[in-house]
C-alpha positions as CSV (number, residue, x, y, z in Angstrom):
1,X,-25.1,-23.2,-34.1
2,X,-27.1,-22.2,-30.7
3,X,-29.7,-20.0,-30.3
4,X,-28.8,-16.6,-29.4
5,X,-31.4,-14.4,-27.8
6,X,-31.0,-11.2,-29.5
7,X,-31.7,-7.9,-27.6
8,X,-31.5,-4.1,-29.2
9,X,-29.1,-1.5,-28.2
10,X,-30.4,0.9,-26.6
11,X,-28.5,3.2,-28.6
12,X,-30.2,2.4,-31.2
13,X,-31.6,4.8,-33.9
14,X,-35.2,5.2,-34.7
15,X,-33.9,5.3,-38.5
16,X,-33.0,1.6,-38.3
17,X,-29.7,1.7,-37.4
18,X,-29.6,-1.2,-35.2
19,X,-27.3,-3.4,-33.2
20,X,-28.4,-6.4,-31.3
21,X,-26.0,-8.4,-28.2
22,X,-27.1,-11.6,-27.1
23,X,-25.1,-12.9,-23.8
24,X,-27.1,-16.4,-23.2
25,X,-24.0,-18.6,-24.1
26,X,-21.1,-18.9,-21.4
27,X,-18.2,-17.9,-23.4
28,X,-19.4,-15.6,-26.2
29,X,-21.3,-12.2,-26.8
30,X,-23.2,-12.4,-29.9
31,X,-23.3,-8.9,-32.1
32,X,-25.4,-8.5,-34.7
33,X,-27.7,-6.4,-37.1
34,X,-31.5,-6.5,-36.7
35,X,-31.5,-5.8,-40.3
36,X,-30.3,-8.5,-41.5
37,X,-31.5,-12.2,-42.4
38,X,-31.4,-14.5,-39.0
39,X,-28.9,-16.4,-40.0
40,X,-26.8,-13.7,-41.5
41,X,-22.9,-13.9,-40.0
42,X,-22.5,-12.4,-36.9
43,X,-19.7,-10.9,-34.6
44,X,-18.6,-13.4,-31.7
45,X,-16.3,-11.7,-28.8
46,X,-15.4,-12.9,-25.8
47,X,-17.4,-11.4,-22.7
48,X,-13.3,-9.6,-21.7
49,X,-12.9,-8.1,-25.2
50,X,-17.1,-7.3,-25.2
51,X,-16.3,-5.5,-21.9
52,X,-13.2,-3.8,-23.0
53,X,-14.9,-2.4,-26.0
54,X,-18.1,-1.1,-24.1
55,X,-15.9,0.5,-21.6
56,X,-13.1,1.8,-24.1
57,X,-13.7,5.7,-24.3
């Protein structure tokens, strides 16, 4: 499996609630929670339906 390089949202709560998106691999954006194990499952998405989501209101 390659490395991802996990970054926090920015949305994220002070309380713990948080989700990490790594976009270093062509192809894929990475979702995950930082509280979890590192190599827990996480959510792969391509970058159109990552986009889609982020933009969806």
């Amino acid at each position: 499996m390659p490395e991802f390089n996990f970054v926090k949202s920015s949305y994220s709560s002070t309380s713990g609630q948080c989700v990490e998106v790594a976009r270093n691999h062509i192809g894929t954006v990475a979702v995950g929670d930082s509280k979890t194990p590192p190599d827990a499952p996480v959510l792969h998405l391509s970058p159109t339906a990552w986009q889609e989501f982020t933009t969806a209101q």
